[in-house]
DRENMIMI-859909 format. One record per residue (C-alpha): x, y, z; residue in three letters. Coordinates in nm, 4 decimals. Layout:
N
((X Y Z) 'ala');
...
// end
This chain:
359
((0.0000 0.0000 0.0000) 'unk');
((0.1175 0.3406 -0.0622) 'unk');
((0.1882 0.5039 0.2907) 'unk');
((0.0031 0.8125 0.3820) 'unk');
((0.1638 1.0957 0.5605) 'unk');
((0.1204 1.4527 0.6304) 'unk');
((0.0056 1.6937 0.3756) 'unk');
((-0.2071 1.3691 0.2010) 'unk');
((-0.5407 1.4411 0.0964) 'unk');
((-0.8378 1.2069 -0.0341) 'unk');
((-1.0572 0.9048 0.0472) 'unk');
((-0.7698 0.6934 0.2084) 'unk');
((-0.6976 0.9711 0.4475) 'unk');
((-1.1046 0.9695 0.4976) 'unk');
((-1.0740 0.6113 0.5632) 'unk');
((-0.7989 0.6630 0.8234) 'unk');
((-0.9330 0.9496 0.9805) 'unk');
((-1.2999 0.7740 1.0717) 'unk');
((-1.0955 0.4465 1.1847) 'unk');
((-0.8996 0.6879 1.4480) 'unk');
((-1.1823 0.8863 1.5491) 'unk');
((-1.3602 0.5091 1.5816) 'unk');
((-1.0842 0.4586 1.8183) 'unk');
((-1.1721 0.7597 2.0016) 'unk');
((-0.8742 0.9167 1.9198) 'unk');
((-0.8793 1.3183 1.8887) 'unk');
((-0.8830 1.4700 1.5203) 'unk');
((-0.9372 1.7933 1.6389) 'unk');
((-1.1888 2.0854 1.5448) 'unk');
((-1.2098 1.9648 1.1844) 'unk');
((-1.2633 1.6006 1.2471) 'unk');
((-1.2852 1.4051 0.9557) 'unk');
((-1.1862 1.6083 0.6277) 'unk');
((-0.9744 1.4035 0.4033) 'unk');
((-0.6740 1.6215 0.4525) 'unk');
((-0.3653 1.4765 0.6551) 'unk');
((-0.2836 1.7700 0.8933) 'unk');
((-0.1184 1.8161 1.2434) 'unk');
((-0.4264 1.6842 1.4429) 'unk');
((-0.4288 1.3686 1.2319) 'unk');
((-0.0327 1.3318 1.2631) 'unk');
((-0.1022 1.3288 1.6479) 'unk');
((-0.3328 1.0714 1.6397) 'unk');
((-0.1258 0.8503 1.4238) 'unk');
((0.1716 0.8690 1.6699) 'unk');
((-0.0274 0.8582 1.9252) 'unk');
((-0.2511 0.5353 1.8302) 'unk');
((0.1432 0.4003 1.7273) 'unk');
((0.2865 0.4582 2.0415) 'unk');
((0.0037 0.2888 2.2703) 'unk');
((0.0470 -0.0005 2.0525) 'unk');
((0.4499 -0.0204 2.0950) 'unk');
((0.5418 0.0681 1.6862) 'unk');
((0.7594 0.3378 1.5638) 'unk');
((0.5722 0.6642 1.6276) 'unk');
((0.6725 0.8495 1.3222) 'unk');
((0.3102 0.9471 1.2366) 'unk');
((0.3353 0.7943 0.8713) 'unk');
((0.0825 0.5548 0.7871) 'unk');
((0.2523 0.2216 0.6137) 'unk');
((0.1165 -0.1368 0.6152) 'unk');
((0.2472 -0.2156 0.9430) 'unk');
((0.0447 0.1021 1.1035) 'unk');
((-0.2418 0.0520 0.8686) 'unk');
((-0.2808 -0.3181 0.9955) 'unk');
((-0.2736 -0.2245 1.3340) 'unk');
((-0.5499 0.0255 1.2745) 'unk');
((-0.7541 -0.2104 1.1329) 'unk');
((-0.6586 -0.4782 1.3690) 'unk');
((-0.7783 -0.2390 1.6552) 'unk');
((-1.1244 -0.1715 1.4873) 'unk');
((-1.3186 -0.5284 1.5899) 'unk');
((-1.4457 -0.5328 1.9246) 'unk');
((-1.5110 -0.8276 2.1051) 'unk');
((-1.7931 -1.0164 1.9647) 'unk');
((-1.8398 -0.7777 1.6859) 'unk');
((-1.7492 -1.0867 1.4649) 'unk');
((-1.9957 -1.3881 1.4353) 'unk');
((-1.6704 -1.6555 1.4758) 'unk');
((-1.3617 -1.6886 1.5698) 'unk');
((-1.1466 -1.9535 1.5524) 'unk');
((-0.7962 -2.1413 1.4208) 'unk');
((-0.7542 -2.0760 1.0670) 'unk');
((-0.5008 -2.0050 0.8368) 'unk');
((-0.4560 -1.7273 0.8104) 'unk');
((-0.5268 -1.6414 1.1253) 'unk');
((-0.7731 -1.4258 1.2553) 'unk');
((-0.6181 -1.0727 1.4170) 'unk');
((-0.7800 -0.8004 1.5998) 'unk');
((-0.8615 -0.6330 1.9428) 'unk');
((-1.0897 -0.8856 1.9657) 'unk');
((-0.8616 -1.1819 1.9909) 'unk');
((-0.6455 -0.9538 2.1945) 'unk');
((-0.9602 -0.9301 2.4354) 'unk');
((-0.9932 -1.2924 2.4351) 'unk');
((-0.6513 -1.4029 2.4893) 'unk');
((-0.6491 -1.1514 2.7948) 'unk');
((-0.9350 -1.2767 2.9266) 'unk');
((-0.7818 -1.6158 2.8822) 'unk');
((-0.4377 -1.5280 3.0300) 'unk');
((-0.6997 -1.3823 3.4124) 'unk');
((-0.8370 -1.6610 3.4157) 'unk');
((-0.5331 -1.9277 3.4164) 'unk');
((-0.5695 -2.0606 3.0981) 'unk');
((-0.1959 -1.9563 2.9635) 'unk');
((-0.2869 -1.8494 2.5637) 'unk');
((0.0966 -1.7691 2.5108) 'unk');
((0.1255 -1.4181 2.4004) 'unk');
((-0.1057 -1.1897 2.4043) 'unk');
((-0.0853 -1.0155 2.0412) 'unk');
((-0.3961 -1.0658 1.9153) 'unk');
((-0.3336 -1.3694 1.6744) 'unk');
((-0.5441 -1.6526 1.6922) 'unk');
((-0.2532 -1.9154 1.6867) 'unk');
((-0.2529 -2.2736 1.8198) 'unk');
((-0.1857 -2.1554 2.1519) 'unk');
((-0.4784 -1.9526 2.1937) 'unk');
((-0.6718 -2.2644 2.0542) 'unk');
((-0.5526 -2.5131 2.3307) 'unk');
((-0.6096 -2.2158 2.6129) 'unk');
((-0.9525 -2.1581 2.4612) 'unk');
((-1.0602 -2.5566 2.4427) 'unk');
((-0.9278 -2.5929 2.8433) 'unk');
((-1.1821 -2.3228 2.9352) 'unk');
((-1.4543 -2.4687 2.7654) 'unk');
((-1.4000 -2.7820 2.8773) 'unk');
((-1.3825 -2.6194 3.2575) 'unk');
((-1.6747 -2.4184 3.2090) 'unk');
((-1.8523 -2.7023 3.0960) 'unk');
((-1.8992 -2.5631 2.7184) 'unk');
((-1.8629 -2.7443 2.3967) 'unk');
((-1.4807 -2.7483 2.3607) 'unk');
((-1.4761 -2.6854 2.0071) 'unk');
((-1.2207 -2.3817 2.0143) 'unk');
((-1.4891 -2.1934 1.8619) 'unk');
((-1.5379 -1.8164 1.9452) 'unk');
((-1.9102 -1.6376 1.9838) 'unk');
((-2.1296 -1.3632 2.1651) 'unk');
((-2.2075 -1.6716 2.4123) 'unk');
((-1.8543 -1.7673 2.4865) 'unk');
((-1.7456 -1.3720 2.5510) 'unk');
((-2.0436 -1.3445 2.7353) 'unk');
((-1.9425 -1.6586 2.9424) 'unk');
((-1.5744 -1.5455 2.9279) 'unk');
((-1.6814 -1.2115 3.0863) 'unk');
((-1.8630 -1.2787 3.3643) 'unk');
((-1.5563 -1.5129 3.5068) 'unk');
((-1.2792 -1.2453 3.3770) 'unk');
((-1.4931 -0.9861 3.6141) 'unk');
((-1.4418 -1.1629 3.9093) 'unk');
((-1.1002 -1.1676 3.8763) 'unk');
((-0.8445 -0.8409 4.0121) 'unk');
((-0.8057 -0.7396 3.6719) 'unk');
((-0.6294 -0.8364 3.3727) 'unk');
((-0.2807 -0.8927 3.4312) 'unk');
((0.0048 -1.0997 3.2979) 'unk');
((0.0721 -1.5257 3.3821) 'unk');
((0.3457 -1.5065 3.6318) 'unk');
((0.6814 -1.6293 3.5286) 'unk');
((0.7562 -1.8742 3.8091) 'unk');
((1.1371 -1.8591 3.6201) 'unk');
((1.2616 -1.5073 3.6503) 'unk');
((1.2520 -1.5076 3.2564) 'unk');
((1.4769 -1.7456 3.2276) 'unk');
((1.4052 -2.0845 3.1008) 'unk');
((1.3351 -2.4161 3.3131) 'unk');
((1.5233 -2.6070 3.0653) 'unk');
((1.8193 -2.5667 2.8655) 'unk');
((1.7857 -2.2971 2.6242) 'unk');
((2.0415 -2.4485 2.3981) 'unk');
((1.8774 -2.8457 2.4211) 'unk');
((1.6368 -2.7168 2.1175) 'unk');
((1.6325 -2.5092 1.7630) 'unk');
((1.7357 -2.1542 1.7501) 'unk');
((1.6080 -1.9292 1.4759) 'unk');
((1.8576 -1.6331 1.3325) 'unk');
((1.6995 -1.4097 1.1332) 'unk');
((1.8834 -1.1453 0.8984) 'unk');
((1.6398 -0.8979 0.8124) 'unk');
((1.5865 -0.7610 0.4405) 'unk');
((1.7304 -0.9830 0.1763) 'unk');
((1.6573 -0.9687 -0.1895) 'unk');
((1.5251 -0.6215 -0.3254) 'unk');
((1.5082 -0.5343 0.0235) 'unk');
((1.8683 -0.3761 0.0965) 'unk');
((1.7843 -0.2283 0.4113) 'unk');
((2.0071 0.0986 0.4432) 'unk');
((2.2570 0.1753 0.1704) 'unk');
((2.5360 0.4132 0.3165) 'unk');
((2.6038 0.6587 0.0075) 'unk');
((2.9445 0.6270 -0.1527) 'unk');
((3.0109 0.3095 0.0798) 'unk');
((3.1531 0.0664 -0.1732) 'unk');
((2.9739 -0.2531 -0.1703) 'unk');
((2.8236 -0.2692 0.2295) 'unk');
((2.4217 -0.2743 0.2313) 'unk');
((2.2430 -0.3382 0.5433) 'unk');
((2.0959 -0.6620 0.4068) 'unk');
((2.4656 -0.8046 0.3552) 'unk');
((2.5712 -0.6539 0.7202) 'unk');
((2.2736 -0.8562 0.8588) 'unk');
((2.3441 -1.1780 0.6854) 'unk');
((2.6906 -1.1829 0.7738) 'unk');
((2.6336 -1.1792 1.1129) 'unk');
((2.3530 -1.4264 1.1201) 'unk');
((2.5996 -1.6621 0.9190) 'unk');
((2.8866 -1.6155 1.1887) 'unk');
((2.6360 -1.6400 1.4947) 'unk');
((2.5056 -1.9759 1.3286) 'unk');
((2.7872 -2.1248 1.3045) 'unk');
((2.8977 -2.0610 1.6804) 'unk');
((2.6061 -2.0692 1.8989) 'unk');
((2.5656 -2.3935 2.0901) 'unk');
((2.2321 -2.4747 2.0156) 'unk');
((2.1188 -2.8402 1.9326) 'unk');
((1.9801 -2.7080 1.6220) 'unk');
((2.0390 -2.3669 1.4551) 'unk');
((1.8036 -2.2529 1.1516) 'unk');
((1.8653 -1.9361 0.9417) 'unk');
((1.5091 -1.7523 0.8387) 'unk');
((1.7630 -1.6837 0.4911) 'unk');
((2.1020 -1.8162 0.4011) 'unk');
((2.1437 -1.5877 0.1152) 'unk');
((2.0610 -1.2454 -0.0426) 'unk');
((1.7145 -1.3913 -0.0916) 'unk');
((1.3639 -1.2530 -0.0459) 'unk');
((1.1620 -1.3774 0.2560) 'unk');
((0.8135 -1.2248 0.3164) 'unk');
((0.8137 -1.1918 0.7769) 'unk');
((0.5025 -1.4306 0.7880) 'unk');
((0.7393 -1.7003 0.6439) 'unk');
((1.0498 -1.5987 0.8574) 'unk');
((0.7685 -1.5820 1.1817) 'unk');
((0.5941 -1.9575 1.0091) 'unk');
((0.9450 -2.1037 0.9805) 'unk');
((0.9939 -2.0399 1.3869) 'unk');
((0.6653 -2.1614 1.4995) 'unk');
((0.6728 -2.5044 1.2969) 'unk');
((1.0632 -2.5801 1.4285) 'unk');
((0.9204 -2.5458 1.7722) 'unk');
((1.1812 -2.3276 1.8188) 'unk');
((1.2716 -2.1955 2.1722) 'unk');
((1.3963 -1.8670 2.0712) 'unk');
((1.4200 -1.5895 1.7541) 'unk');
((1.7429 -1.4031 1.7909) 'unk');
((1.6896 -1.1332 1.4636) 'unk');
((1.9462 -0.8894 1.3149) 'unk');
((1.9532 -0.5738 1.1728) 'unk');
((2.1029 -0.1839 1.1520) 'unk');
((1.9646 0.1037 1.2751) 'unk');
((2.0114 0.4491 1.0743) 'unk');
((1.8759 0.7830 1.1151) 'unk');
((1.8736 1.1393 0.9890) 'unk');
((2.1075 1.2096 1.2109) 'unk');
((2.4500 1.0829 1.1780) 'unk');
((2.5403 1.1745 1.5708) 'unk');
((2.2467 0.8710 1.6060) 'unk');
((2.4740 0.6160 1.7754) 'unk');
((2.4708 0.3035 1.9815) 'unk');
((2.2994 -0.0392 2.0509) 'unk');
((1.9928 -0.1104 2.1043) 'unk');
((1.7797 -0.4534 2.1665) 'unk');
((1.3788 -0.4975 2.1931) 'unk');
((1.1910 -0.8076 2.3115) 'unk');
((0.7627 -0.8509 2.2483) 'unk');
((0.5504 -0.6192 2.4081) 'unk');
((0.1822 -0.4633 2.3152) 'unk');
((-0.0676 -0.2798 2.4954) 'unk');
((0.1059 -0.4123 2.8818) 'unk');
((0.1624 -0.7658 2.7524) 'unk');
((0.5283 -0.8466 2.7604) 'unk');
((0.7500 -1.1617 2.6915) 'unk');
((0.9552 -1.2015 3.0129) 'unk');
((1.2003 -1.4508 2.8469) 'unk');
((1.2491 -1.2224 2.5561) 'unk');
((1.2520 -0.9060 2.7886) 'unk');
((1.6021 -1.1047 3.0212) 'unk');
((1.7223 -1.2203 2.6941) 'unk');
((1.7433 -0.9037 2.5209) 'unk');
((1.8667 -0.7434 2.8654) 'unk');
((2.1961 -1.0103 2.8321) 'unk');
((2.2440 -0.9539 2.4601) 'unk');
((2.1960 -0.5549 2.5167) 'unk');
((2.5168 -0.5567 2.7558) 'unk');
((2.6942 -0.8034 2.5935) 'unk');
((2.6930 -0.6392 2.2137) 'unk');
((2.7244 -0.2852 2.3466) 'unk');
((3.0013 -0.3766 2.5706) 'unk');
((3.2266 -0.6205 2.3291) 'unk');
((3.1995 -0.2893 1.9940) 'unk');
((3.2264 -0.0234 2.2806) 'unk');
((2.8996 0.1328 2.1780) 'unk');
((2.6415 0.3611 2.3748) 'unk');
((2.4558 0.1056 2.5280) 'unk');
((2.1085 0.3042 2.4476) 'unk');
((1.8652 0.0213 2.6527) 'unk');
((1.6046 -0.3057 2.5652) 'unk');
((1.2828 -0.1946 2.4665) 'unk');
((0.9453 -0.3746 2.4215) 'unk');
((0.7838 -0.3466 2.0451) 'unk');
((0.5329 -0.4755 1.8340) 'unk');
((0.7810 -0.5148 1.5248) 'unk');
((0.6634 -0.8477 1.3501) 'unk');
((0.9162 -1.0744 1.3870) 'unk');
((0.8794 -1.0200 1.7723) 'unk');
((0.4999 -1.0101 1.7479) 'unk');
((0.4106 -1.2962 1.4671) 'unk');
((0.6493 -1.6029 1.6811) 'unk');
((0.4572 -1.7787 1.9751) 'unk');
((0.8131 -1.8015 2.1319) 'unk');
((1.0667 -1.5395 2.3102) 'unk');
((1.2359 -1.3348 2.0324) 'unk');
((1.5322 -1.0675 2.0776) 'unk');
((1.5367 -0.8226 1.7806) 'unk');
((1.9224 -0.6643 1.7935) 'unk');
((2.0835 -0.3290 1.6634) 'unk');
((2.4247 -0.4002 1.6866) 'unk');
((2.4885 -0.0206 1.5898) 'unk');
((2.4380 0.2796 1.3676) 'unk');
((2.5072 0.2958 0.9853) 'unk');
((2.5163 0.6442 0.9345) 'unk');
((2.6931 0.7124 1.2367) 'unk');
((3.0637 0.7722 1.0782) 'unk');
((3.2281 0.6498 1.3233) 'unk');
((2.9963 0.3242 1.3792) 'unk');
((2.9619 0.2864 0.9933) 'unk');
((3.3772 0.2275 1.0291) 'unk');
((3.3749 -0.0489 1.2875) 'unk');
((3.0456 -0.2197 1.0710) 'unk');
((3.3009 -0.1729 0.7183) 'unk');
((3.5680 -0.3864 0.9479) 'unk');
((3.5742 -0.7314 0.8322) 'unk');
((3.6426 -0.9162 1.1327) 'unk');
((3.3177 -0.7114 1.2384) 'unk');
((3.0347 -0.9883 1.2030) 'unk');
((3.2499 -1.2673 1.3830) 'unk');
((3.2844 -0.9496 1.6605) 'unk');
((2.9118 -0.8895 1.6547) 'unk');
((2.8444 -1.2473 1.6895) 'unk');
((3.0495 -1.3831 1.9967) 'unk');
((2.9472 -1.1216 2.1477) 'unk');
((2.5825 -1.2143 2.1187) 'unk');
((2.6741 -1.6175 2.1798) 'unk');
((2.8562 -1.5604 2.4738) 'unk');
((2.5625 -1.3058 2.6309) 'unk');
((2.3365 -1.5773 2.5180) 'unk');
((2.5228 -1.8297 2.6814) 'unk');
((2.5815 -1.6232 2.9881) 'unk');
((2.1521 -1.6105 3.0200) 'unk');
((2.1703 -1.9968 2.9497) 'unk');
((2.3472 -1.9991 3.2775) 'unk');
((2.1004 -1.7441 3.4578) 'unk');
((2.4473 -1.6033 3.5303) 'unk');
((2.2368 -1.2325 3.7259) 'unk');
((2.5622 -1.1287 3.7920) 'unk');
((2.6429 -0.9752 3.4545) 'unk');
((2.3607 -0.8135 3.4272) 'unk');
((2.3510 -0.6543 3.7849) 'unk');
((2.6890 -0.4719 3.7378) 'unk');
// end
């Protein structure tokens, strides 16, 4: 779709404008117009930033999905159920909170009917003595409801682990995935010879693969090839992997931009605690082995964090147009840098080894 941004005018910004306002979000004195002004650029970062995207007040798919997404209200649909592809909206969102109050652990709560909201759904049927057919209608919110009122509140499954895992992290599959790939370059640093954000990502992916300890290790791409993020997110889910480590570059306007930064899955006060600790370890460990500003881990919505049922870490080693930065990426020893440095943090969280991360 062709991204709408400020100064747009026309039916799609009509559309957009009555979907905010739907959301109750404030267009100002001239409402609904058709012209993409300042009022409807605050609403747009605003509706981005309570759902945990990049709140840069342009409308692209990602935003316009999550628009759309936030539209259907519970029960405002006649069925829901498993399907491919999957159902999204507030109103699976509503469910799998309900879900996640009353015990009945749905995995994330992102608003995808998956497999995991399937089995959660089926237990509570069966408990409330309902057909357990994994079906969703009116009756079953309306049951759903009056036991999620009861409760304190919706609120988040305890992790009984501290984040970590039970088991050992490195006893199943890990998924690496290089972001971009095939007409997707990612950021091209003018004048660079040959470096492209897509090749920077691959790289390290390819290194980290080859090091990290894992039973099983499974690359989303293994070459400057196209793959769409449902397949990347598919390709997780049916390895049963335990974890999503993804890699890409920041850039900015800005070239005194700088640093690393990691996020982990979180929407509307749902977040993964596994990915949260994880991305915590591989924050300190990048940022400390390329002697980069460590800038923080931060919960987002970005779809390879959102679209896996299991903990994911999305990394920015550093910045390309940072000069300085895009000189240690243009180092060539700098992906098998990039990538001990993200085994041995992994490792390190493997371990539950809290003292590296309490310093």
């Amino acid at each position: 779709m062709r991204a709408l941004r400020k100064g747009d005018r026309g039916y799609e910004v009509v559309d957009l404008q009555t979907r905010l306002q739907a959301l109750g979000l404030d267009l100002g004195n001239r409402g609904i117009d058709g012209v993409f002004g300042p009022m409807t650029e605050l609403a747009v970062r605003e509706c981005q930033q309570q759902i945990g995207i990049l709140a840069d007040g342009v409308v692209g798919e990602i935003t316009w999905n999550e628009v759309v997404e936030a539209g259907y209200r519970a029960g405002g649909r006649i069925y829901l159920y498993l399907r491919q592809p999957p159902f999204r909206g507030a109103d699976v969102m509503e469910l799998q909170r309900m879900l996640n109050d009353l015990g009945f652990d749905p995995g994330a709560v992102n608003g995808i009917f998956d497999e995991r909201t399937a089995r959660a759904l089926k237990e509570f049927q069966r408990n409330a003595g309902l057909t357990a057919d994994g079906v969703v209608d009116n009756g079953v919110f309306r049951v759903l409801k009056t036991y999620a009122t009861q409760t304190l509140g919706t609120h988040q499954l305890p992790d009984k682990n501290g984040g970590y895992f039970p088991e050992d992290l490195f006893s199943g599959v890990i998924v690496i995935d290089a972001a971009h790939g095939g007409r997707h370059r990612g950021y091209v640093p003018p004048g660079n010879s040959g470096l492209n954000e897509a090749d920077l990502n691959l790289s390290v992916a390819q290194e980290l693969a080859q090091i990290l300890p894992a039973r099983e290790v499974l690359l989303t791409r293994s070459g400057d090839e196209e793959v769409s993020n449902s397949d990347r997110a598919y390709l997780a889910n049916a390895a049963s992997a335990k974890m999503v480590v993804s890699i890409r570059h920041a850039h900015h306007k800005s070239p005194r931009a700088e640093g690393t930064a990691s996020f982990y899955f979180s929407r509307l006060g749902y977040q993964s605690h596994r990915g949260r600790m994880a991305a915590t370890y591989v924050q300190k460990g990048v940022s400390q082995a390329l002697g980069t500003r460590d800038i923080g881990e931060f919960g987002r919505s970005y779809d390879i964090l959102r679209e896996t049922n299991i903990p994911a870490v999305l990394l920015e080693p550093l910045y390309l147009t940072n000069p300085r930065e895009l000189n240690l990426a243009s180092d060539p020893y700098y992906p098998t840098t990039a990538a001990e440095a993200i085994a041995a943090a992994l490792e390190l969280y493997a371990g539950r080894d809290a003292a590296f991360i309490a310093v």
